[in-house]
C-alpha positions in Angstrom: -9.9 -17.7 1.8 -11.1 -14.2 2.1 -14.6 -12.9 1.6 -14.7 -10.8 -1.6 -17.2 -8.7 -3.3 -17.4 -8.7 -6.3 -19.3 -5.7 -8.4 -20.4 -6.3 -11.8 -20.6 -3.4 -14.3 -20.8 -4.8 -17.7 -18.1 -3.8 -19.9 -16.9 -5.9 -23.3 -16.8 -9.1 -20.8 -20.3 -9.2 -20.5 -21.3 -8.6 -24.3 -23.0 -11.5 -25.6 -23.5 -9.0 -28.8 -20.0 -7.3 -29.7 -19.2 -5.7 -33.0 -15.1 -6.6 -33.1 -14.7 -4.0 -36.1 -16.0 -0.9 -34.2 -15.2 -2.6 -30.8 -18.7 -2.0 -29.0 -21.0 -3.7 -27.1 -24.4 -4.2 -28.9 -25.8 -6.2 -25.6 -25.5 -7.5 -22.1 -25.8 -11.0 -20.9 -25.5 -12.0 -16.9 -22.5 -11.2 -15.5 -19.8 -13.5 -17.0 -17.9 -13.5 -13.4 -20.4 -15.9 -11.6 -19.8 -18.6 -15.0 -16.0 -18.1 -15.0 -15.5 -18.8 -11.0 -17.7 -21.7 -11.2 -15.6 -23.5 -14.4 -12.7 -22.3 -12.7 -13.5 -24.6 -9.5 -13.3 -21.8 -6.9 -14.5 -23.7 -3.9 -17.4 -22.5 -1.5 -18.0 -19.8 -3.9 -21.5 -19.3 -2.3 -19.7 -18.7 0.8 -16.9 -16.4 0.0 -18.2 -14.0 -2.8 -20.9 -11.4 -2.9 -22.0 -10.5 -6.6 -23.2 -7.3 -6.6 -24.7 -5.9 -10.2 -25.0 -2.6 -11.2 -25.9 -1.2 -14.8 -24.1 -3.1 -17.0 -22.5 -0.3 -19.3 -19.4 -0.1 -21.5 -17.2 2.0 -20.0 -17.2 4.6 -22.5 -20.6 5.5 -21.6 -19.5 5.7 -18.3 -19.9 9.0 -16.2 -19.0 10.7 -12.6 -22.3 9.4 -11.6 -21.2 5.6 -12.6 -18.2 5.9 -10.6 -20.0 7.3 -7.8 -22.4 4.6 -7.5 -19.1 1.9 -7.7 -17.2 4.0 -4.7 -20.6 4.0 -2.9 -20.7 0.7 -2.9 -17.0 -0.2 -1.7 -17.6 2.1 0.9 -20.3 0.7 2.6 -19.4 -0.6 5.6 -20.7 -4.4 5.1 -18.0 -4.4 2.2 -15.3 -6.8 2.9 -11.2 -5.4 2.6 -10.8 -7.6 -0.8 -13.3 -6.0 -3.2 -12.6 -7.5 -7.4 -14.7 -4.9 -9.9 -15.4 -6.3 -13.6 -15.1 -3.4 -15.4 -14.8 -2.2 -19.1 -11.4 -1.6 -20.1 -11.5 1.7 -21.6 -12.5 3.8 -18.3 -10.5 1.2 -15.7 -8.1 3.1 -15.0 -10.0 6.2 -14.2 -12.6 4.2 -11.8 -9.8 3.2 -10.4 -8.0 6.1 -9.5 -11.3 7.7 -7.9 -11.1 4.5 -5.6 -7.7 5.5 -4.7 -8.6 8.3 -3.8 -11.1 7.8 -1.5 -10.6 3.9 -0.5 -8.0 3.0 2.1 -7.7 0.1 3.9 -9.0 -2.6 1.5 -7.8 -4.1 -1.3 -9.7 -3.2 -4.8 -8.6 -5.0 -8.3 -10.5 -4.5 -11.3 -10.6 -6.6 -14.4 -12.3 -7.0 -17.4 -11.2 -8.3 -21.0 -10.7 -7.1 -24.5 -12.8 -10.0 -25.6 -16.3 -10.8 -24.8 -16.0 -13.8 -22.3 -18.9 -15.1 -24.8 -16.7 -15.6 -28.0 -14.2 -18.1 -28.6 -10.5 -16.9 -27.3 -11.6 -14.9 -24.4 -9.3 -13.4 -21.9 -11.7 -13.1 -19.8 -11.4 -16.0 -17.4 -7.4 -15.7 -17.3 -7.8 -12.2 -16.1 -11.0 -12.8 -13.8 -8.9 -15.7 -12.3 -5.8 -13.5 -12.3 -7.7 -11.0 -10.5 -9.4 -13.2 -8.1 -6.0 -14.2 -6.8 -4.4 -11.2 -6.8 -7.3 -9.5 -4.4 -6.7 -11.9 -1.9 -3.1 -11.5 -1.8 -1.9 -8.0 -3.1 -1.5 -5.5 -0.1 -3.9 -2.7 0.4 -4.3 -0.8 -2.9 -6.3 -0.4 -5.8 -5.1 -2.2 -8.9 -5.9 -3.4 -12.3 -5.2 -6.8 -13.6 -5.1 -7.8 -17.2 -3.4 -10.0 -19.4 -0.8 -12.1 -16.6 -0.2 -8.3 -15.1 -0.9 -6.7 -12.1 -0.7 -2.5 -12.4 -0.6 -0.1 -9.7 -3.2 1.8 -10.8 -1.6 5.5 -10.9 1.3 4.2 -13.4 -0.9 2.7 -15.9 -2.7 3.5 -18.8 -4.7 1.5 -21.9 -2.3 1.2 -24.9 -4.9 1.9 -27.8 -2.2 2.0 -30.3 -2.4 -1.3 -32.1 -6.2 -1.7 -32.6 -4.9 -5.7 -32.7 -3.5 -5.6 -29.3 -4.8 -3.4 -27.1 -3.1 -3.6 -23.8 -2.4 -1.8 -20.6 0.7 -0.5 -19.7 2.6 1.0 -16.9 3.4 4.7 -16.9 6.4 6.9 -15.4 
């Protein structure tokens, strides 16, 4: 297994207060990662993954600054090549495409969920565990992965459309 590390940044995952009618995080909780690996059974956890937190935001409140801090960590050079970002799902595509930029030489997935990992019928531990896989495994890149998909993170973009089912989608 390959060492990952894993940065935290809040987003609706992390809510343990979420108003579903105006789709906004009222509060943060820990970071629903560390919970979701554990159920999930991911052996030697301790051993393999690095939990870094930073403000927990949603990603709407995000700014260049945010990223910055999220880019400064990946590039530090203790930072293994598979680094998996839990990030809100309105801004994810942008975060990622600054990584792109400047990142080579690892691989980067981000994830998050349109459901607080808190309330009942999550996607939050399908797409964490999704993700988790698909950092140690995907090439050298910077992707996001959501809902059983894995998006190369210059042809994607958040389908806002439906307010019922949001979802990403790739892009020409």
């Amino acid at each position: 297994m390959k060492k990952i590390r894993i940065i935290a940044t809040g987003g609706t995952i992390d809510a343990v207060k979420y108003d579903f009618d105006k789709g906004e995080v009222l509060a943060f909780g820990e970071p629903a990662v560390n919970e979701i690996l554990k159920v999930g059974r991911v052996r030697n956890l301790k051993e393999f993954a690095e939990v870094i937190i930073l403000p927990q935001k949603d990603s709407l409140a995000m700014d260049d600054e945010d990223r910055k801090k999220i880019l400064d960590v990946v590039l530090q050079e203790s930072t293994p090549e598979c680094v998996l970002i839990i990030h809100g799902t309105d801004t994810m595509p942008e975060t990622g495409r600054l990584l792109q930029q400047h990142v080579k030489g690892k691989t980067i997935v981000l994830t998050g969920s349109m459901r607080p990992n808190a309330s009942k019928n999550s996607d939050a531990p399908f797409d964490v565990g999704g993700a988790w896989i698909a950092c140690q495994t995907l090439p050298h890149g910077v992707y996001i992965v959501a809902n059983g998909e894995i998006f190369p993170v210059q042809y994607v973009k958040k389908n806002r459309e439906n307010p019922e089912d949001p979802h990403f989608e790739n892009i020409p």
